[in-house]
N, C-alpha and C positions, 0 to 999 in steps of 0.2 A: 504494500500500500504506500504510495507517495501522494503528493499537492502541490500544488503550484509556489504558496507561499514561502516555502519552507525551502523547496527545491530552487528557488528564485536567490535564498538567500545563501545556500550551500554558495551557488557558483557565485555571488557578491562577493563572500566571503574569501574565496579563492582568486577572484579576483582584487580583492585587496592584498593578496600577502603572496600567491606563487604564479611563476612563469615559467611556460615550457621555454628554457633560452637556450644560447647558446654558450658554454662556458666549458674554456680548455678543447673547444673544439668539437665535444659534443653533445647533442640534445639534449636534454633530461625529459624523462617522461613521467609523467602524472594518472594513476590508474585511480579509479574506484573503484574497490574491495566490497564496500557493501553497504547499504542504504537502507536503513531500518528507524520503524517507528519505535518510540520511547515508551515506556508506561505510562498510561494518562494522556492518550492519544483519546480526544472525543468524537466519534464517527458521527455525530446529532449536525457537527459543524460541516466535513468534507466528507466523500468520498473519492477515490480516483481508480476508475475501471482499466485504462489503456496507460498511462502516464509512464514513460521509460526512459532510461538514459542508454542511447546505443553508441557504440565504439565504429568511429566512421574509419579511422587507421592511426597509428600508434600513437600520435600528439592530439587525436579530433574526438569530441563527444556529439550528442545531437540529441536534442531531447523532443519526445513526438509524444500524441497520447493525449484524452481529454481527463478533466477530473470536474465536481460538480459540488460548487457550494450551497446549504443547507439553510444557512444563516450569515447576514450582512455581516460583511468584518470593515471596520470603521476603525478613527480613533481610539473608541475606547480599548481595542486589541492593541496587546504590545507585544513587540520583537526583539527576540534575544537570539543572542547567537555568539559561541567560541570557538577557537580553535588551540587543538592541543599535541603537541609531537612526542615521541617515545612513547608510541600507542595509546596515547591519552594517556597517558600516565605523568609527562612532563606540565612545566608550568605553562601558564594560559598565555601564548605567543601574541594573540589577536582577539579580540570580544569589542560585541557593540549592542546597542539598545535603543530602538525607537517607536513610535508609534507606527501601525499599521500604515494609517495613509502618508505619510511622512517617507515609510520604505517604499510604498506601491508608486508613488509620483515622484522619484528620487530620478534626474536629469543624470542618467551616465551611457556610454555606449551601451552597455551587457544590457543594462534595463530597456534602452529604447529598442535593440535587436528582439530580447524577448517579447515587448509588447509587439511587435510588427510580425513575428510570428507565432501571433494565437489571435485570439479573437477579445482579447481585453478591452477596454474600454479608453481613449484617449488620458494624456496626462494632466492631471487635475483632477479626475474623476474619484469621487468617494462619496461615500463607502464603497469598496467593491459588492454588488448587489449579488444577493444567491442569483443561481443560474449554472448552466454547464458551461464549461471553457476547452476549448481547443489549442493546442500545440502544435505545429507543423515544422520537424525538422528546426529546432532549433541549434543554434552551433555559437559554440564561445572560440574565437580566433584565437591564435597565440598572441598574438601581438594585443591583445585586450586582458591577458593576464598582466599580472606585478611580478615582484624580483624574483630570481632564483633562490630555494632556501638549500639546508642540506635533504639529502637520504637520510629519509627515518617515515616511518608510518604513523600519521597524523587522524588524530577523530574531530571534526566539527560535529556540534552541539548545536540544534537550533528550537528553538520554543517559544509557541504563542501563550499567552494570557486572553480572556477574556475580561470584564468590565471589573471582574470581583474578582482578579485576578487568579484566577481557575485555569489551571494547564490545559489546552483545550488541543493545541498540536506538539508533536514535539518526534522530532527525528535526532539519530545519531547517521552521521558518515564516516567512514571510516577509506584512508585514500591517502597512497604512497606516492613519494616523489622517486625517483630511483635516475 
C-alpha cells in the first residue's frame, strides 16, 4: 500500500540530501529496498490500488498508478519526514515539518514535474479534495537530485497528522546509495 503524499515527500526528501553524480569517475546508484507503511496507517483517509515505483534502468525511477482520497487533507494535516543512515540506526542527517498545503503548493522542479504528471489540481489549490488521483510515469532526473552522500543504507521516515494530531499516514523507506 503506498499515497501520493507520503511518496511525494520520500523523493523531496531525497531530493534535498542525495544525487546520482559523478565522483572519482563513477556513478553512484540509489536503489529502493522497500516501501512500507508504519503502524497507524488510517485507511478511512487513502487508499492506493495501482500506485508503484518502477526501475526505468540503473540511475531512473518512475512512478505510475492511481490512489484515492477519503477525506480532505488541508492545513490542519501536518508533514513530517526524516532521514537516517547506518540502517536507521545512525543520527537524523535531514528532517523537516510542514503543513499539508504548504508541502502540496511548494514551487520546486520535482513538485511541478509530479503535478504535470497526475491529474492534481493547479498550485494554490487547497485543500486537496477527496477524489481518485492518477500518476503517469513519473520520473525524478539526476540532475534534480542534491549532493552525493557516502554508501550506507538509509531509512526515510515520513508521517501525516491529522487536526488532533492523530497518525493518520505514515511510511518507512528504506534505500541505498552504493
Amino acid at each position: 500500500m503506498n499515497n501520493f503524499p507520503l511518496l511525494l515527500a520520500v523523493f523531496l526528501a531525497l531530493r534535498h540530501y542525495f544525487i546520482n553524480s559523478v565522483v572519482n569517475g563513477l556513478m553512484q546508484e540509489i536503489s529502493i529496498d522497500s516501501f512500507e507503511p508504519e503502524p497507524g496507517f488510517d485507511t478511512s483517509y487513502i487508499t492506493v490500488g495501482s500506485v508503484r515505483v518502477s526501475r526505468k534502468s540503473r540511475n531512473r525511477f518512475a512512478i505510475s498508478g492511481e490512489f484515492e482520497l477519503y477525506q480532505n487533507l488541508g492545513n490542519e494535516n501536518e508533514v513530517m519526514y526524516s532521514v537516517r543512515g547506518n540502517s536507521g540506526k545512525g543520527a537524523i542527517i535531514v528532517a523537516g515539518k510542514s503543513t499539508f498545503c504548504k508541502f502540496l503548493n511548494m514551487k520546486h522542479p520535482i513538485a511541478d514535474a509530479f503535478r504535470s504528471a497526475s491529474n492534481l489540481p493547479p498550485v494554490g489549490t487547497c485543500p486537496l479534495e477527496r477524489a481518485k488521483y492518477t500518476i503517469k510515469n513519473f520520473e525524478i532526473k539526476e540532475h534534480d537530485l542534491p549532493p552525493t552522500m557516502m554508501s550506507d543504507q538509509y531509512v526515510f521516515v515520513g508521517r501525516m497528522t491529522n487536526n488532533e494530531g492523530k497518525q493518520i499516514i505514515a511510511y518507512q523507506v528504506k534505500f541505498s546509495v552504493k
